[in-house]
PDB file with one MODEL, atoms N, CA, C and O in Angstrom:
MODEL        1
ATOM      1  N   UNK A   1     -11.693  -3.140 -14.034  1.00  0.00           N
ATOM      2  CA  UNK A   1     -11.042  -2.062 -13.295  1.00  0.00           C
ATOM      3  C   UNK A   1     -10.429  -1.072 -14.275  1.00  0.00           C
ATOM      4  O   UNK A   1      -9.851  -1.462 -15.289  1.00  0.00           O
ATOM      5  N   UNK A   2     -10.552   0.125 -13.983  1.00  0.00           N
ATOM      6  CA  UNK A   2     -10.171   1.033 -14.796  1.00  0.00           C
ATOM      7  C   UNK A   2      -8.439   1.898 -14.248  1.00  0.00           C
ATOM      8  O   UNK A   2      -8.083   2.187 -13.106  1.00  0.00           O
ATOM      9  N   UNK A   3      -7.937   2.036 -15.139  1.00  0.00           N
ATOM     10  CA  UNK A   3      -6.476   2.280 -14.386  1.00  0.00           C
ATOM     11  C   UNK A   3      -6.371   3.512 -14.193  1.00  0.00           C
ATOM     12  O   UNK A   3      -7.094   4.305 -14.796  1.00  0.00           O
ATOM     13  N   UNK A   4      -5.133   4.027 -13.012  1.00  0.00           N
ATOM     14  CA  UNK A   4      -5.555   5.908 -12.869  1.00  0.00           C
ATOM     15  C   UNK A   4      -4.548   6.076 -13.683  1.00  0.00           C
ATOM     16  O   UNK A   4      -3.670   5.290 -14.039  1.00  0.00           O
ATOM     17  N   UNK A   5      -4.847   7.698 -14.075  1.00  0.00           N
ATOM     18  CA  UNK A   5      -4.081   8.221 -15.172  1.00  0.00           C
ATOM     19  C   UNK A   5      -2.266   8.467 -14.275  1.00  0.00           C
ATOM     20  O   UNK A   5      -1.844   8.294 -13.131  1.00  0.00           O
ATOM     21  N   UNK A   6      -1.751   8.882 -15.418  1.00  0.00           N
ATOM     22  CA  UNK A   6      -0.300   9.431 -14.551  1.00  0.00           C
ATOM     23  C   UNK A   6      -0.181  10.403 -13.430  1.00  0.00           C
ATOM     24  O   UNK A   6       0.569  10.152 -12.486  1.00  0.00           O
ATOM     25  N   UNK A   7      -0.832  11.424 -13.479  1.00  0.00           N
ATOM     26  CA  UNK A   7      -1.283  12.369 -12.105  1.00  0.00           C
ATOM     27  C   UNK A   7      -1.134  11.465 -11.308  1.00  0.00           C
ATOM     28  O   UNK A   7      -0.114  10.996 -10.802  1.00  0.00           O
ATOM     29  N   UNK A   8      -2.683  11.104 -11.149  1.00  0.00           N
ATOM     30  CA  UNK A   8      -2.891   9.856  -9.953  1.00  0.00           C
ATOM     31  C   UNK A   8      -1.725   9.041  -9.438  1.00  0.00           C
ATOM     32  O   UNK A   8      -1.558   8.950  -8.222  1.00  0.00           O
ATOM     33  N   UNK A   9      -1.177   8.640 -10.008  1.00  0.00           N
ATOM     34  CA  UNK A   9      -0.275   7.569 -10.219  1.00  0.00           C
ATOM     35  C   UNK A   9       1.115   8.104  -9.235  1.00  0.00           C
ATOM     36  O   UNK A   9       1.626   7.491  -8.297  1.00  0.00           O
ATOM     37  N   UNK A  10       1.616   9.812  -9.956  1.00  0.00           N
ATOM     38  CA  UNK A  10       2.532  10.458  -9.095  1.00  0.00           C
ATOM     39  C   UNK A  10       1.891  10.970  -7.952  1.00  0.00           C
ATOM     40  O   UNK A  10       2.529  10.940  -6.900  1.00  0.00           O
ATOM     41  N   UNK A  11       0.620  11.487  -7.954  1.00  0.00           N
ATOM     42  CA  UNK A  11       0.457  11.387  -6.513  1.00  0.00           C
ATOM     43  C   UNK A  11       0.442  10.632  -5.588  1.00  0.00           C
ATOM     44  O   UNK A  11       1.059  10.876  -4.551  1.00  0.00           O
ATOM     45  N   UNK A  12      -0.428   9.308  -5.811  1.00  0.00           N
ATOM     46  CA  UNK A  12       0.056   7.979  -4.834  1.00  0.00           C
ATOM     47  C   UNK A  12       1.807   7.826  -4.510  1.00  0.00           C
ATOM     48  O   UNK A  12       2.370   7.512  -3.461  1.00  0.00           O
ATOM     49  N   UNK A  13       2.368   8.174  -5.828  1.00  0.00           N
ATOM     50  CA  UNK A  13       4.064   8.015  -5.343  1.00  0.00           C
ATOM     51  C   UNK A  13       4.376   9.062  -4.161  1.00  0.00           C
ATOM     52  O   UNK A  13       4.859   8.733  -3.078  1.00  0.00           O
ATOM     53  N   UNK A  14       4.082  10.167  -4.473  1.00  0.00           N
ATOM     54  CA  UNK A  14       4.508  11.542  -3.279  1.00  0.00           C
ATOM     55  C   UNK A  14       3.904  10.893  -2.013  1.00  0.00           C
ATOM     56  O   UNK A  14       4.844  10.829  -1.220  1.00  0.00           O
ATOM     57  N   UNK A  15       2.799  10.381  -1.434  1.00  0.00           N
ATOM     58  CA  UNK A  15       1.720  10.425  -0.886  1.00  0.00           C
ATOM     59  C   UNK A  15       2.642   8.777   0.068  1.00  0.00           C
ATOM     60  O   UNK A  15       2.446   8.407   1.225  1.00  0.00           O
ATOM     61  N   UNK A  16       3.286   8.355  -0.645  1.00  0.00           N
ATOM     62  CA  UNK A  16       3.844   6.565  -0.234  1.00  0.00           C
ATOM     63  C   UNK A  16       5.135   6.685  -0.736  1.00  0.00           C
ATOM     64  O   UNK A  16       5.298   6.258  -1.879  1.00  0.00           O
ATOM     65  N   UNK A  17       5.782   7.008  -0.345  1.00  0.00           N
ATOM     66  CA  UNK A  17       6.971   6.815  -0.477  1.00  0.00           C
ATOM     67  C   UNK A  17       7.613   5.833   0.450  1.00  0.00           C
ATOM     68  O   UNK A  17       7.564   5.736   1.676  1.00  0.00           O
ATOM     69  N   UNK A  18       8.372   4.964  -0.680  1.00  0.00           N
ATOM     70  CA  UNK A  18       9.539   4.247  -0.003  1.00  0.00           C
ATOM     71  C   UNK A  18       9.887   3.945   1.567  1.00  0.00           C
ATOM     72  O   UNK A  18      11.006   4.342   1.894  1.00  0.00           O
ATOM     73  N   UNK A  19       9.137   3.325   2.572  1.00  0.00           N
ATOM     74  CA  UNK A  19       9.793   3.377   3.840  1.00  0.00           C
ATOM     75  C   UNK A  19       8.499   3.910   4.518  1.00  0.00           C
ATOM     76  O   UNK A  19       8.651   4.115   5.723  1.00  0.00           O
ATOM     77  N   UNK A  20       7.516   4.125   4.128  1.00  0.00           N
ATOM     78  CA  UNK A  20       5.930   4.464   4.959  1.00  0.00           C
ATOM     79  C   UNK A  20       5.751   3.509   4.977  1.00  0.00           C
ATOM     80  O   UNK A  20       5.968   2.600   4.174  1.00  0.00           O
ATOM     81  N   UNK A  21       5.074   3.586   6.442  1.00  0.00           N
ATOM     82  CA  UNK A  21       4.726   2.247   7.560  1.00  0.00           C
ATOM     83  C   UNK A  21       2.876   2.629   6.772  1.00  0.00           C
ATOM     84  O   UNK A  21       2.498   3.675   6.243  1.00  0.00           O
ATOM     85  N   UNK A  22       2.159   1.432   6.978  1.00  0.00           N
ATOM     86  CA  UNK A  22       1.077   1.348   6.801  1.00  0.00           C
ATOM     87  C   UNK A  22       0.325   0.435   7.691  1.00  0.00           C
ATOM     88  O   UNK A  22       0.953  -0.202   8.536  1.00  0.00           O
ATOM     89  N   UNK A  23      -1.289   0.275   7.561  1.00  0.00           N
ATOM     90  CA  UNK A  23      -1.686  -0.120   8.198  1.00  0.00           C
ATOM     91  C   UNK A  23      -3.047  -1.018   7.400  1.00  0.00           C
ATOM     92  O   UNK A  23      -4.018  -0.339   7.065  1.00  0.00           O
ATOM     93  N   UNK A  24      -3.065  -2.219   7.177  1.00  0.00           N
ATOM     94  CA  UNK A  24      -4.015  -2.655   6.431  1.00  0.00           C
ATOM     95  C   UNK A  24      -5.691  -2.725   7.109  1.00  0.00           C
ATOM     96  O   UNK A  24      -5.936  -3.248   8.196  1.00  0.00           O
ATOM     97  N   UNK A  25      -6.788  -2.050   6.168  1.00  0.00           N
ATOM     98  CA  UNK A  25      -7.732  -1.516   6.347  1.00  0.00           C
ATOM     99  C   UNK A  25      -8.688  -2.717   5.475  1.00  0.00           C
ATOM    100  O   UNK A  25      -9.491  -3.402   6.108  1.00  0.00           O
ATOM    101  N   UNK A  26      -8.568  -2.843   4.421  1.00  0.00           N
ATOM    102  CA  UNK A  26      -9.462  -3.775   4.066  1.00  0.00           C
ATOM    103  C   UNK A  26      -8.276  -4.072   2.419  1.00  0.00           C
ATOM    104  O   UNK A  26      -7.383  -3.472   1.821  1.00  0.00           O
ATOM    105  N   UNK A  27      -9.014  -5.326   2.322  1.00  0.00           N
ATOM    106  CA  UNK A  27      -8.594  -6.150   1.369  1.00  0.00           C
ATOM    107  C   UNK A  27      -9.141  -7.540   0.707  1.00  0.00           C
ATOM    108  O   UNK A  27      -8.832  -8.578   1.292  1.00  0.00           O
ATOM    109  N   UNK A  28      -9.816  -7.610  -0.301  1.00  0.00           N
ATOM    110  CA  UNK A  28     -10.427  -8.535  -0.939  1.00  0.00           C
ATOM    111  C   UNK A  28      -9.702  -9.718  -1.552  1.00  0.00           C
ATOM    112  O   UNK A  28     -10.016 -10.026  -2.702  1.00  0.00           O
ATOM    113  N   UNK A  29      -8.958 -10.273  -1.049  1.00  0.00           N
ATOM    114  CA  UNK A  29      -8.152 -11.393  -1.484  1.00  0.00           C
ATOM    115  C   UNK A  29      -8.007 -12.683  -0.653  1.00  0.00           C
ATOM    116  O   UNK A  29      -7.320 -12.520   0.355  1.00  0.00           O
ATOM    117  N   UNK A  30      -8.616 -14.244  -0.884  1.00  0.00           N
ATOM    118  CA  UNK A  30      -8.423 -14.698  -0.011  1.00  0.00           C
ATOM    119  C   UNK A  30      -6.778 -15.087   0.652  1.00  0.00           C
ATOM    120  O   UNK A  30      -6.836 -15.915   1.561  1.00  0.00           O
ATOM    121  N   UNK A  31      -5.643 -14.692   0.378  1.00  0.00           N
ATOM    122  CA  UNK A  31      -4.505 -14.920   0.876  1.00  0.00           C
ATOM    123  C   UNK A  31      -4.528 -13.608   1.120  1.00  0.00           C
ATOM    124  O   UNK A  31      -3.494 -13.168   0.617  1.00  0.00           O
ATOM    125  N   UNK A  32      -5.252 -12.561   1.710  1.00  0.00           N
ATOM    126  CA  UNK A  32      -4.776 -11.381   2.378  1.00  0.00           C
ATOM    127  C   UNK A  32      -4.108 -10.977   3.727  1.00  0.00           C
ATOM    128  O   UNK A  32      -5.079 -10.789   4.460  1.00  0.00           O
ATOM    129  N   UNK A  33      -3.586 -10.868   4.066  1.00  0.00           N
ATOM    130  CA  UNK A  33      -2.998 -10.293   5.834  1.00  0.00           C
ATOM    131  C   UNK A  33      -4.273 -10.422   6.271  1.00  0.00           C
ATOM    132  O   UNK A  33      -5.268 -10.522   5.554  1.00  0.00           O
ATOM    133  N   UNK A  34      -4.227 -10.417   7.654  1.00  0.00           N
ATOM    134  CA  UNK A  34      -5.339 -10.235   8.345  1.00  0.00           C
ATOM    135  C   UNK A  34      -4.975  -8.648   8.745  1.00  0.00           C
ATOM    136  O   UNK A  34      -3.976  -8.029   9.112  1.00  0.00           O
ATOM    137  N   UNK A  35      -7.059  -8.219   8.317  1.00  0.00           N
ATOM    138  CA  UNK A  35      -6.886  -6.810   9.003  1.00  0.00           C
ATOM    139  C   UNK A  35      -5.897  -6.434   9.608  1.00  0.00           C
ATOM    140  O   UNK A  35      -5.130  -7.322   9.980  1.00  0.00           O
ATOM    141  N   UNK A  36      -5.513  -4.846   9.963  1.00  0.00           N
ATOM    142  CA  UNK A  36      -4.849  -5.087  11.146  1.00  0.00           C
ATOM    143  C   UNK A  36      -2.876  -4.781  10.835  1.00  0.00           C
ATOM    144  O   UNK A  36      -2.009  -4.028  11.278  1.00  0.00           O
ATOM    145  N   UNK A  37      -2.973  -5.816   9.893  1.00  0.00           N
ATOM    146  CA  UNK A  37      -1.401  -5.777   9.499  1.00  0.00           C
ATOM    147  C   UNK A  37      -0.754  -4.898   9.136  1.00  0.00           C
ATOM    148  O   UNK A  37      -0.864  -4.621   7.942  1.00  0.00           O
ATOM    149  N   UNK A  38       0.062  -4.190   9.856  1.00  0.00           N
ATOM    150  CA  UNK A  38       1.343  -3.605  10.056  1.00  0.00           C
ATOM    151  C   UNK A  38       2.307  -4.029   8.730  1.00  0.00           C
ATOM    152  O   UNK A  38       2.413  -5.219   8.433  1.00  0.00           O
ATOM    153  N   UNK A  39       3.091  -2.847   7.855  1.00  0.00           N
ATOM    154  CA  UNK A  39       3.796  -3.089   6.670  1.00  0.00           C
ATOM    155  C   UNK A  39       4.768  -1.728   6.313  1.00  0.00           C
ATOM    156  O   UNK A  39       4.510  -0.549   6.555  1.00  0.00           O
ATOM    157  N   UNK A  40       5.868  -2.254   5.712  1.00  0.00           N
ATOM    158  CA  UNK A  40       6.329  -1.148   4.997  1.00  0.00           C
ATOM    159  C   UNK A  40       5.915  -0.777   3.431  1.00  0.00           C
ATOM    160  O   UNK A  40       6.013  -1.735   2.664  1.00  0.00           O
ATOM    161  N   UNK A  41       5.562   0.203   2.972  1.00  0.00           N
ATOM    162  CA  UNK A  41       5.884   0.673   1.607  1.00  0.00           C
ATOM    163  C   UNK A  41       7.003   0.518   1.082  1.00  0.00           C
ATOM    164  O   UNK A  41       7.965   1.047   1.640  1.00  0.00           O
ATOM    165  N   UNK A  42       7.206  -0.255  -0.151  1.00  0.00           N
ATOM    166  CA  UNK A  42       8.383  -0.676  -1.149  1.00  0.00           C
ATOM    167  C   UNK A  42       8.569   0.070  -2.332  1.00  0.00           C
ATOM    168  O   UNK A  42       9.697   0.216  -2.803  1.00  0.00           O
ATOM    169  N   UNK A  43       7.296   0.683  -2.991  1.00  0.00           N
ATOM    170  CA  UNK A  43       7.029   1.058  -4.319  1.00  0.00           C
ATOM    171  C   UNK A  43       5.615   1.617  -4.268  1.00  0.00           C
ATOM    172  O   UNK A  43       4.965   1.531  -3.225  1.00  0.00           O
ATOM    173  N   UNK A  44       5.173   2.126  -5.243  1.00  0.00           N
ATOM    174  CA  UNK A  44       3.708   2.091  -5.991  1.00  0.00           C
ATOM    175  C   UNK A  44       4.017   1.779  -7.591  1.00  0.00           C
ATOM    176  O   UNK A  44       4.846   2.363  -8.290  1.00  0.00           O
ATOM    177  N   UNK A  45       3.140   0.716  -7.979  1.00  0.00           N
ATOM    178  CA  UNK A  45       3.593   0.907  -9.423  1.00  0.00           C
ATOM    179  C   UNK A  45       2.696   1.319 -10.181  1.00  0.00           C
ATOM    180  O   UNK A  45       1.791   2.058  -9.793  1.00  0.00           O
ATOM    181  N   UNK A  46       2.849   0.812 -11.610  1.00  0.00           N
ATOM    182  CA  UNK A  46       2.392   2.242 -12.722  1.00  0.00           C
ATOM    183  C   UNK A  46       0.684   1.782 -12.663  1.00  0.00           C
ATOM    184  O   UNK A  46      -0.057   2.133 -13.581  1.00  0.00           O
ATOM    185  N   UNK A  47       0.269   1.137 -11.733  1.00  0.00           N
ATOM    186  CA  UNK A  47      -1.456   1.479 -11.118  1.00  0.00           C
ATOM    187  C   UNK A  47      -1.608   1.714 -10.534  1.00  0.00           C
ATOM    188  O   UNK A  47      -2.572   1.145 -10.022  1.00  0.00           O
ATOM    189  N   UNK A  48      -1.080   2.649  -9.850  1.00  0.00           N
ATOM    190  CA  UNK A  48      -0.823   3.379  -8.353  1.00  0.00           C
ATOM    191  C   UNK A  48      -1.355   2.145  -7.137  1.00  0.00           C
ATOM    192  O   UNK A  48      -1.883   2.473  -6.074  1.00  0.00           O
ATOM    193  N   UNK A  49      -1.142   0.964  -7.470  1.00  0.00           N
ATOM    194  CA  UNK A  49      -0.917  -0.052  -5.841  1.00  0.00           C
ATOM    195  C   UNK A  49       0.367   0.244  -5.499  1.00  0.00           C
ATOM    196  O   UNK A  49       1.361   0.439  -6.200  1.00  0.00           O
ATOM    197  N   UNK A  50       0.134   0.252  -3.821  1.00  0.00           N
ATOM    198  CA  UNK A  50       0.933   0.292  -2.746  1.00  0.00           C
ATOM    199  C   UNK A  50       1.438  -1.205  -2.871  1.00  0.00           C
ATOM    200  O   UNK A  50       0.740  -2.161  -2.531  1.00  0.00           O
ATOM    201  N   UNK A  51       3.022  -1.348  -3.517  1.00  0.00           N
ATOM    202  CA  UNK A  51       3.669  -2.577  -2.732  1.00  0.00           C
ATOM    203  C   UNK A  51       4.320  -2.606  -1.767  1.00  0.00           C
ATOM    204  O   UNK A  51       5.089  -1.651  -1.658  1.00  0.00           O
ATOM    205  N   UNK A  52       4.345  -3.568  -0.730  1.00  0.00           N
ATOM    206  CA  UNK A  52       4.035  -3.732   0.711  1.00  0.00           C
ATOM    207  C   UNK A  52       5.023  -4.634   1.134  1.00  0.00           C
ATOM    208  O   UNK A  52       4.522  -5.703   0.783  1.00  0.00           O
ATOM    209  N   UNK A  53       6.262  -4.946   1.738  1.00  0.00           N
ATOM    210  CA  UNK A  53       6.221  -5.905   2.964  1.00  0.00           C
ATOM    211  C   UNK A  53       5.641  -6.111   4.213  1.00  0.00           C
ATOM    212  O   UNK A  53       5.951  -5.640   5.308  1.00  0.00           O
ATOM    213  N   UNK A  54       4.798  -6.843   3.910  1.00  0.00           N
ATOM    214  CA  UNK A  54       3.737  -6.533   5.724  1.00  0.00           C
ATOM    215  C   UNK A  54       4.555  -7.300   6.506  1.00  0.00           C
ATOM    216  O   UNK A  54       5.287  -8.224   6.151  1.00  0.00           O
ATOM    217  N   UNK A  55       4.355  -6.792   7.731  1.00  0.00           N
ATOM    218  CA  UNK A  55       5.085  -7.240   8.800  1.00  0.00           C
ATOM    219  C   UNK A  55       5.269  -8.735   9.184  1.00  0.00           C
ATOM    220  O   UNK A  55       6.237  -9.114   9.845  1.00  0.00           O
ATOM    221  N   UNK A  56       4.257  -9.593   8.721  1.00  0.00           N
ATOM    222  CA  UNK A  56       3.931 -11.186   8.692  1.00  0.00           C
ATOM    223  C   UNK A  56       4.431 -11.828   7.834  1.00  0.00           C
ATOM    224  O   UNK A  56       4.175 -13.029   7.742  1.00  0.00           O
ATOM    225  N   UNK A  57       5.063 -11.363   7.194  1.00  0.00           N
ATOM    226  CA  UNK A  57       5.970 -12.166   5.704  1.00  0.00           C
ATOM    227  C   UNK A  57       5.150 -11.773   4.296  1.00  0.00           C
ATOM    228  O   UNK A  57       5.704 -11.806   3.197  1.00  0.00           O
ATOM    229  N   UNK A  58       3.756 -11.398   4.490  1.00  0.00           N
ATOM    230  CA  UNK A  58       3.143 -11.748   2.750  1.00  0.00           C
ATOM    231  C   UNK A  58       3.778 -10.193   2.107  1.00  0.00           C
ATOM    232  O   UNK A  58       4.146  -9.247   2.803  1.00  0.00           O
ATOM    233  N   UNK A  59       3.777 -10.259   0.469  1.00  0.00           N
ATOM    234  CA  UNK A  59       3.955  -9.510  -0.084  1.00  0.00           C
ATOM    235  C   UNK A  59       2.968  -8.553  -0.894  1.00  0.00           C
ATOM    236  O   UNK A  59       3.409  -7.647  -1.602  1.00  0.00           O
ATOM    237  N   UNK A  60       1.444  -8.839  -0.729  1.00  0.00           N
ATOM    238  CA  UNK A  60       0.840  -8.619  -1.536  1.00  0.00           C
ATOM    239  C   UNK A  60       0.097  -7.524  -1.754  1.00  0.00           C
ATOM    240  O   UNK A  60      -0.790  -7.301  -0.930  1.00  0.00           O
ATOM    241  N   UNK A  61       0.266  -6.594  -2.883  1.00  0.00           N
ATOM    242  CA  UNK A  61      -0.280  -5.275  -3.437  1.00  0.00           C
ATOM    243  C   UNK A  61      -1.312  -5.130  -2.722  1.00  0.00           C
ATOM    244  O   UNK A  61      -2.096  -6.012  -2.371  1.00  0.00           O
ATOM    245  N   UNK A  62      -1.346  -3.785  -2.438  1.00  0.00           N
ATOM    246  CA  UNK A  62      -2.707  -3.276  -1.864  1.00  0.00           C
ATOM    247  C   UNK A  62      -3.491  -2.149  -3.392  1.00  0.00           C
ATOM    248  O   UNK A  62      -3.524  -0.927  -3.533  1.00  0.00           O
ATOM    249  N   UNK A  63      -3.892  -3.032  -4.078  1.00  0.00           N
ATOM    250  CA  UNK A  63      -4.689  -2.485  -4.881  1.00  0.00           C
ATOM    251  C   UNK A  63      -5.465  -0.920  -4.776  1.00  0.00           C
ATOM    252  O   UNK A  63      -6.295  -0.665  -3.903  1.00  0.00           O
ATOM    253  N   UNK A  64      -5.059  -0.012  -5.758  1.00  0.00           N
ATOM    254  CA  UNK A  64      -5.631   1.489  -5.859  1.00  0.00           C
ATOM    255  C   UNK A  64      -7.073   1.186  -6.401  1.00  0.00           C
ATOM    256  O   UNK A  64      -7.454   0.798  -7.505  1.00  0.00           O
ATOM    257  N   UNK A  65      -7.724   1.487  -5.282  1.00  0.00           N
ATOM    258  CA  UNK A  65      -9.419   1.808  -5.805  1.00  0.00           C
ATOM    259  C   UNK A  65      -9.941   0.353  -5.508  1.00  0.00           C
ATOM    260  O   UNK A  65     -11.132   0.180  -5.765  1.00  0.00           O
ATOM    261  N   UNK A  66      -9.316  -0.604  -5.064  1.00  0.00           N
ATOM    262  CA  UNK A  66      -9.764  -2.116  -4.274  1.00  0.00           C
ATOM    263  C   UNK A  66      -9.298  -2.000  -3.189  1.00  0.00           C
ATOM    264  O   UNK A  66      -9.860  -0.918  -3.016  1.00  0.00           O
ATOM    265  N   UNK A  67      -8.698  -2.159  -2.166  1.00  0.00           N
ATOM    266  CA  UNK A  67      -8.079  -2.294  -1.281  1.00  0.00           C
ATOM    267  C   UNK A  67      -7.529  -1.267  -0.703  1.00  0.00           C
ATOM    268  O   UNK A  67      -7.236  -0.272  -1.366  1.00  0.00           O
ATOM    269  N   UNK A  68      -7.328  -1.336   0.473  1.00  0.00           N
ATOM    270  CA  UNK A  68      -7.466   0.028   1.838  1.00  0.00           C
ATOM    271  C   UNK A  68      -6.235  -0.584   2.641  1.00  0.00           C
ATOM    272  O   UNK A  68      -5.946  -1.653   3.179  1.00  0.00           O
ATOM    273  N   UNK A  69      -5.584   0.845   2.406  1.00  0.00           N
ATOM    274  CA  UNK A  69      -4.283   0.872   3.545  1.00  0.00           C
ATOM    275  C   UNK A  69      -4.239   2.188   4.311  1.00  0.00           C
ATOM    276  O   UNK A  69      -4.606   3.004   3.465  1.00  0.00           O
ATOM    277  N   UNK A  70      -4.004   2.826   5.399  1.00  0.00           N
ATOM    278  CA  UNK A  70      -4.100   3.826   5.707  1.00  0.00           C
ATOM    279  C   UNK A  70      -1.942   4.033   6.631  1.00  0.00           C
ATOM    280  O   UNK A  70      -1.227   3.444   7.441  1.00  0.00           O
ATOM    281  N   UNK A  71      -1.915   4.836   6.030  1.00  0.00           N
ATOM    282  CA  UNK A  71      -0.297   5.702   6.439  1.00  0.00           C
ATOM    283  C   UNK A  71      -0.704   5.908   7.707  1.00  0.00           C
ATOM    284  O   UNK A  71      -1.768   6.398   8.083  1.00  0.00           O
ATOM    285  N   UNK A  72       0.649   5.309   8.661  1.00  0.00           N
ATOM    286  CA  UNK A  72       1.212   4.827  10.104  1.00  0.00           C
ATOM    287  C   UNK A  72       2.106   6.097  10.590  1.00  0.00           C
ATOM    288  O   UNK A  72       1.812   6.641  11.654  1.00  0.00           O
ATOM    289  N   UNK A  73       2.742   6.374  10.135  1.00  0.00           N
ATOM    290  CA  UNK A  73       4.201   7.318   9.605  1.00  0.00           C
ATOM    291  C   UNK A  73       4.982   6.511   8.274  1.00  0.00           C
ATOM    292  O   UNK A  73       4.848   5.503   7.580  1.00  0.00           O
ATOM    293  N   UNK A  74       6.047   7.911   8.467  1.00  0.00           N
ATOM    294  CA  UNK A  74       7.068   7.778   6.849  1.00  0.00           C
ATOM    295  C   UNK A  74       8.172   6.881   7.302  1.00  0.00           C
ATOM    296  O   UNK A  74       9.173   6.904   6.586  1.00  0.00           O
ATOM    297  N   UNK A  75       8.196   6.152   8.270  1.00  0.00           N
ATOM    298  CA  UNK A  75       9.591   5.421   8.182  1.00  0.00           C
ATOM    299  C   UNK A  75      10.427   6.295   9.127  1.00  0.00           C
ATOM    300  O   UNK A  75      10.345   5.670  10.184  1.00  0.00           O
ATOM    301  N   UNK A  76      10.896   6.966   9.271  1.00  0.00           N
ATOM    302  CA  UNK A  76      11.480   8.212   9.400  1.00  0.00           C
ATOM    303  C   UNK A  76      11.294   8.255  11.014  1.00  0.00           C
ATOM    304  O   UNK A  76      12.385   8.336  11.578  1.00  0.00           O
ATOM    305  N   UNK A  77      10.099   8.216  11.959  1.00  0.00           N
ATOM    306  CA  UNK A  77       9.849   8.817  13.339  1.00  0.00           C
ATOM    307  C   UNK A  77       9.051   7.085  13.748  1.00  0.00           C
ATOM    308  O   UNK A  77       8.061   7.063  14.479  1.00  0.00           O
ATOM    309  N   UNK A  78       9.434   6.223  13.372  1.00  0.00           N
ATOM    310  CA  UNK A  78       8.636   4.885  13.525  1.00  0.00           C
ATOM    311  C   UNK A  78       9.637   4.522  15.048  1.00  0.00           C
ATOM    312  O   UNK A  78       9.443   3.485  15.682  1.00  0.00           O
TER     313      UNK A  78
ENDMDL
END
């Protein structure tokens, strides 16, 4: 896997901020959420993954350029 540069990186931050609800789309991990799962945005870190509390208890990164989350709302109008 190749890592995104810093751009990338602040854009995923603008783009996910802190308190965006998400919606899990796909994910290659066998301890993944099931499709489907409902989460807040915590962070992105310096590989632009979305870290996540999903609504089911797991914690686990939604990988930039592996794994698919699609923005619910910002927290904000939830």
């Amino acid at each position: 896997m190749r890592f995104p540069n810093k751009e990338i990186v602040e854009k995923v931050r603008r783009e996910y901020p802190a308190g965006t609800r998400v919606e899990l789309v796909r994910m290659d991990d066998c301890q993944a959420p099931p499709l489907g799962t409902l989460g807040t945005v915590t962070g992105v870190d310096d590989t632009a993954s979305l870290m996540v509390d999903w609504d089911n208890g797991s914690g686990l990164n939604v990988v930039y350029g592996e794994d698919l989350a699609v923005k619910i709302g910002d927290g904000d109008n939830d």
